[in-house]
C-alpha positions as CSV (number, residue, x, y, z in Angstrom):
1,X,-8.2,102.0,-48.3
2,X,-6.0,99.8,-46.3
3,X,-2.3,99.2,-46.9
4,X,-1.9,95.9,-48.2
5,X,1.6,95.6,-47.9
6,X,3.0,93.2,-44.6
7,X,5.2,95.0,-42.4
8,X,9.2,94.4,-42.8
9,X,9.7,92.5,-39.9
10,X,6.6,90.5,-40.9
11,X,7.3,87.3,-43.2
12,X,4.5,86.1,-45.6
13,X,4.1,82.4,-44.4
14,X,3.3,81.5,-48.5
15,X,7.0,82.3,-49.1
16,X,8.1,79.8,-46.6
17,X,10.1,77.4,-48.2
18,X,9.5,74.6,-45.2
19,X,6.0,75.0,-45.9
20,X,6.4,75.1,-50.0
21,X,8.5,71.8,-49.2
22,X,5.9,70.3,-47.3
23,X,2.9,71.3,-50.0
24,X,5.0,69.4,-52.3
25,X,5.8,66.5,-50.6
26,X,1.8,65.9,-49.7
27,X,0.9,64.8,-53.1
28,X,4.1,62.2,-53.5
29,X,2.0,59.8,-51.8
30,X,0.1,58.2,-54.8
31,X,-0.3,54.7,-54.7
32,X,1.3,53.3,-57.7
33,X,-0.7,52.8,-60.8
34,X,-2.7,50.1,-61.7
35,X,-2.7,47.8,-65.0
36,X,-5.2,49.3,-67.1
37,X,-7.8,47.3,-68.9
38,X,-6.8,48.6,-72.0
39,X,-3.3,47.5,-71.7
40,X,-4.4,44.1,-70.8
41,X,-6.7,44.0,-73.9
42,X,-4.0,45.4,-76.3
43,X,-1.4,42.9,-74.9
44,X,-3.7,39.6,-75.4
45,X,-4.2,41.1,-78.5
46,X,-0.7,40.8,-79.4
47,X,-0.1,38.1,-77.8
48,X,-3.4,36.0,-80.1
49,X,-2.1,37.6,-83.3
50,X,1.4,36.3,-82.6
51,X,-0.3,32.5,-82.2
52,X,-2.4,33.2,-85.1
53,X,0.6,34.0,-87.3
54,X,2.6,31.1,-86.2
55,X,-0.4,28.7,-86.9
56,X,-0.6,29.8,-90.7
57,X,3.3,29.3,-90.8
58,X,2.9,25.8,-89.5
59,X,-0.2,24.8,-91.6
């Protein structure tokens, strides 16, 4: 069975901390999020019971 073990004056490239930095960094480049239809739909929901409520005061 082979030795599985690097040599010592071998580094293991996964322990890199450039190329840890850089696997990082590659998912920071999300575009920012979108309104979501449900957001929209719970705001104009608040937004009609709010007229509602003020109608009844009025009348």
């Amino acid at each position: 069975m082979a030795d599985q073990n690097l040599p010592e004056n071998e580094q293991d490239p996964g322990a890199n901390t450039q190329m840890f930095k850089a696997f990082v960094n590659e998912g920071e480049t999300t575009a920012p999020a979108k309104p979501n239809g449900r957001i929209i739909a719970i705001a104009a929901a608040a937004v009609l019971l709010v007229v509602v409520i003020v109608l009844i005061a009025v009348l």
